[in-house]
Structures are given as structure tokens and as C-alpha cells.
N, CA and C atoms as an extended XYZ file, in Angstrom:
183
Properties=species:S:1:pos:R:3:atomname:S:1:resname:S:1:resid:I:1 pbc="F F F"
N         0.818       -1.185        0.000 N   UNK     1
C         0.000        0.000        0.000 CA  UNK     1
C         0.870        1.260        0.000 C   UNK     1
N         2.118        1.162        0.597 N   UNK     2
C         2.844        3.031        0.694 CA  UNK     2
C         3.573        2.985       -0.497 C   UNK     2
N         3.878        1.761       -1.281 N   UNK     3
C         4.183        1.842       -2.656 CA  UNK     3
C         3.342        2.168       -3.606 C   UNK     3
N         2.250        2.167       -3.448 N   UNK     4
C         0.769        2.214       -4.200 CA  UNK     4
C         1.028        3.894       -4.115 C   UNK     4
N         0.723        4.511       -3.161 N   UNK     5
C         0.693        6.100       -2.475 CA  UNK     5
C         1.865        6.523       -2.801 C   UNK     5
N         2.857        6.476       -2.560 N   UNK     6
C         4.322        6.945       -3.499 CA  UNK     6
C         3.727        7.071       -5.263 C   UNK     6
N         3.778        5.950       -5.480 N   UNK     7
C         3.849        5.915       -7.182 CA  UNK     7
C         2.608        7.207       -7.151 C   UNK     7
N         1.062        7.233       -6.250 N   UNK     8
C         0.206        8.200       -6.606 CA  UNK     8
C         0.756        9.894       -6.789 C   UNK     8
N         1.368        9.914       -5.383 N   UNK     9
C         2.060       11.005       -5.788 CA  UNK     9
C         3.553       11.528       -6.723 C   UNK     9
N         3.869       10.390       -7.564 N   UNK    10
C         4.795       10.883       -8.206 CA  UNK    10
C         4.455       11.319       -9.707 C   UNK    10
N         3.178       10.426       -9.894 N   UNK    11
C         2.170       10.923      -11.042 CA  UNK    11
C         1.508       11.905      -10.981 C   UNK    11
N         1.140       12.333       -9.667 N   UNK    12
C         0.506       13.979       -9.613 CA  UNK    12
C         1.745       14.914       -9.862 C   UNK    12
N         3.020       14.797       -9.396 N   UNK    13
C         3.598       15.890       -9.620 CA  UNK    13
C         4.014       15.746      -11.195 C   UNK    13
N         4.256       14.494      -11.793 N   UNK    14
C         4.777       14.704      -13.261 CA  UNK    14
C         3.215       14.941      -14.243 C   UNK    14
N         2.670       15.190      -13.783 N   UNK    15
C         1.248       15.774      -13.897 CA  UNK    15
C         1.355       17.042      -14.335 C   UNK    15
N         2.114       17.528      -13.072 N   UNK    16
C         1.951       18.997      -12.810 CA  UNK    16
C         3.733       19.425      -13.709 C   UNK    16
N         4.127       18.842      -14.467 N   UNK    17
C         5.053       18.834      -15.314 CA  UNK    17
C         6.503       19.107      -14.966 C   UNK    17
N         6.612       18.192      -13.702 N   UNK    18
C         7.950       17.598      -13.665 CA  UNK    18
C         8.226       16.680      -13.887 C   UNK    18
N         9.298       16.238      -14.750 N   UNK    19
C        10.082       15.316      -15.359 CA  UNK    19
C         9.799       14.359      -14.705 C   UNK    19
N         9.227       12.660      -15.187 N   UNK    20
C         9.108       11.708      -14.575 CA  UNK    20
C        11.272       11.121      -14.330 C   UNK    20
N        11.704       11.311      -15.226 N   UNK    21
C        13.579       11.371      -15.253 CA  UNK    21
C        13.998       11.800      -13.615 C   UNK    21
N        13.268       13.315      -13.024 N   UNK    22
C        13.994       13.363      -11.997 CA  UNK    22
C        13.372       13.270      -11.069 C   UNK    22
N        12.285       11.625      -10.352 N   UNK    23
C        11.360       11.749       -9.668 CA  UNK    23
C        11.861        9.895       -9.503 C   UNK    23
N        11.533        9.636       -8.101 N   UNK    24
C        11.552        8.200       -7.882 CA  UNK    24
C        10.411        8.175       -6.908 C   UNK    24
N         9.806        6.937       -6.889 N   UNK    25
C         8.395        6.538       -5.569 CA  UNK    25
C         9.110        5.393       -5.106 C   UNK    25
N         9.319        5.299       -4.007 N   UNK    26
C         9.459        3.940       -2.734 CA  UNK    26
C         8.334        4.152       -1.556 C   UNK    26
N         8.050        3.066       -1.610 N   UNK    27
C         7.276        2.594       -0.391 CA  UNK    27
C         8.161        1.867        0.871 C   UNK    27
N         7.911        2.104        1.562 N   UNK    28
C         8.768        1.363        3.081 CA  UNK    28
C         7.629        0.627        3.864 C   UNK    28
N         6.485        0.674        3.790 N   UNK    29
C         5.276        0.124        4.669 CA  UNK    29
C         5.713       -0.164        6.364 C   UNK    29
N         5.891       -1.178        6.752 N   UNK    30
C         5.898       -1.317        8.086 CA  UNK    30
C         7.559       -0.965        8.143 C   UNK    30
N         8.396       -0.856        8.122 N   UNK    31
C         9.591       -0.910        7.841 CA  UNK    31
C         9.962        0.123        8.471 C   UNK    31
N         9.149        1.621        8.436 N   UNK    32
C         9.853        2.955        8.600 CA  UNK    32
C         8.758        3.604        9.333 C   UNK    32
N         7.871        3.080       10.237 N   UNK    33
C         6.921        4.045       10.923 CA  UNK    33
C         7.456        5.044       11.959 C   UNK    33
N         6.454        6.136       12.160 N   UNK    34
C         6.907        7.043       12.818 CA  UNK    34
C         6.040        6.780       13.982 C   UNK    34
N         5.422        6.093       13.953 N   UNK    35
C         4.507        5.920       15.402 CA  UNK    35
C         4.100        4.446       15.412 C   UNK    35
N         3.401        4.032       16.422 N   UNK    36
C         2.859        2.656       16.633 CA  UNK    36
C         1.802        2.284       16.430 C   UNK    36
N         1.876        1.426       15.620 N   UNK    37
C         0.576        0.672       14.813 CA  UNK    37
C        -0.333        0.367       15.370 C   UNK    37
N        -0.036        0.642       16.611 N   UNK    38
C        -1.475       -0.072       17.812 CA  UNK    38
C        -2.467        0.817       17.951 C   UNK    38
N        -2.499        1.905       17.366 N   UNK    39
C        -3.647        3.045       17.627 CA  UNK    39
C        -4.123        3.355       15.899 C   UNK    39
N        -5.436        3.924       15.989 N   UNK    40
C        -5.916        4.608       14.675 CA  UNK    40
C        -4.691        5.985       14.678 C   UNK    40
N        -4.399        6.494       15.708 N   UNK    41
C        -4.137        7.693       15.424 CA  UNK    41
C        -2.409        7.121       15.104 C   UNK    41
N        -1.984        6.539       15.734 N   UNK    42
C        -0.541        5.856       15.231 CA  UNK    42
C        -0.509        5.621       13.726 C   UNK    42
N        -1.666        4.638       13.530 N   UNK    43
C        -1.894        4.130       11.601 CA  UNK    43
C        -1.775        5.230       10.974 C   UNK    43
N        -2.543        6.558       11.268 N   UNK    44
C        -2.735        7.637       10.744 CA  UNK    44
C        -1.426        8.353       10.512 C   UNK    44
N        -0.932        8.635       11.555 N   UNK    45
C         0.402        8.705       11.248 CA  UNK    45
C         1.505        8.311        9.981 C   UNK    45
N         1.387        7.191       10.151 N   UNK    46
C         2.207        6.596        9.198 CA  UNK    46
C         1.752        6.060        7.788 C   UNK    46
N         0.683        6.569        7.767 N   UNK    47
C         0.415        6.646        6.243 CA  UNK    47
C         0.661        7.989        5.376 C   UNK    47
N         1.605        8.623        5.439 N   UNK    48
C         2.284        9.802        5.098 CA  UNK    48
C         3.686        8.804        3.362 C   UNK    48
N         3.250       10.542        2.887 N   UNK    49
C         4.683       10.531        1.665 CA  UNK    49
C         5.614       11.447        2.148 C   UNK    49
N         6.683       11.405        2.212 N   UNK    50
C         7.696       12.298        2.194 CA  UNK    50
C         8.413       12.657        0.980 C   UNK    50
N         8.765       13.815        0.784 N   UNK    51
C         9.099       14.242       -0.473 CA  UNK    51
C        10.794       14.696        0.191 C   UNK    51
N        11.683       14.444       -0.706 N   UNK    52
C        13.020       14.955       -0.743 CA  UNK    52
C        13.474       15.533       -2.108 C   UNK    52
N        13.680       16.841       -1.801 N   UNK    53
C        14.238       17.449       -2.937 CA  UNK    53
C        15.702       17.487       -2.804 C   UNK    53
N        16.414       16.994       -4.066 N   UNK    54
C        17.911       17.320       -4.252 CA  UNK    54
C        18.295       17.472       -4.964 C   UNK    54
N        19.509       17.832       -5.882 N   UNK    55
C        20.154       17.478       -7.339 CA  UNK    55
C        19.596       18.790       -7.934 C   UNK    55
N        20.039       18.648       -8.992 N   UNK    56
C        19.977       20.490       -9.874 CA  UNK    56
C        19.079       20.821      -10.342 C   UNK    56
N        18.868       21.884      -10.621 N   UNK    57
C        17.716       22.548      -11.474 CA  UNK    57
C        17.224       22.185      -12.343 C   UNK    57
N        15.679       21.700      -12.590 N   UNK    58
C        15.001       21.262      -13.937 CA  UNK    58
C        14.816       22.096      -14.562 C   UNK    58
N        14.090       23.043      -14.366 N   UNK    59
C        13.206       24.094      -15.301 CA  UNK    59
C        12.782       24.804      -14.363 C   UNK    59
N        12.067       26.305      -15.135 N   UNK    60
C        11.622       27.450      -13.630 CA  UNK    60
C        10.370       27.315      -14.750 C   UNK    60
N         9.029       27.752      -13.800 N   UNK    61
C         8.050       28.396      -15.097 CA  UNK    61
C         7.943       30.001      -14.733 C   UNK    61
């Protein structure tokens, strides 16, 4: 499923016309939570994307 949600948001932004070239989606699922699975509000938590920007300039509009 956080591979599912990665790939969603990497198609909205090359959507929004950034280069699919300088864009990757990984999912980590249970692997990388930030809270504990034992609560709704824990689950909630950790169903998050994180975005990292690095590397050079694509284009400005």
C-alpha cells in the first residue's frame, strides 16, 4: 500500500510537469513508521509521503 501512495504522488507531480527522469516513488510500509501501529491515530500517522528534494535545477516556469 505506501508503494501504491508513493507511485500516486509521483504521477501527480509529473502531472503537474515535472520530469518523470527526476522523480523516484518507494514505499517502506511497516519498515519505517513514525509511530505505533497499535492506535488509529498511530496508523494515521504513518500513512504519510515524504518528499526529498535534491540534485539540480530542472526548469523554472
Amino acid at each position: 500500500m505506501s508503494e501504491k501512495r508513493a507511485v500516486s504522488v509521483r504521477d501527480y507531480v509529473v502531472q503537474q510537469g515535472i520530469p518523470i527522469s527526476a522523480l523516484s516513488a518507494m514505499g517502506f510500509g511497516k519498515t519505517q513508521p513514525v509511530a505505533s501501529n497499535v492506535t488509529p491515530a498511530g496508523k494515521q500517522q504513518n500513512r504519510r509521503v515524504e518528499l526529498v528534494v535534491s540534485g539540480e535545477v530542472i526548469g523554472a516556469r
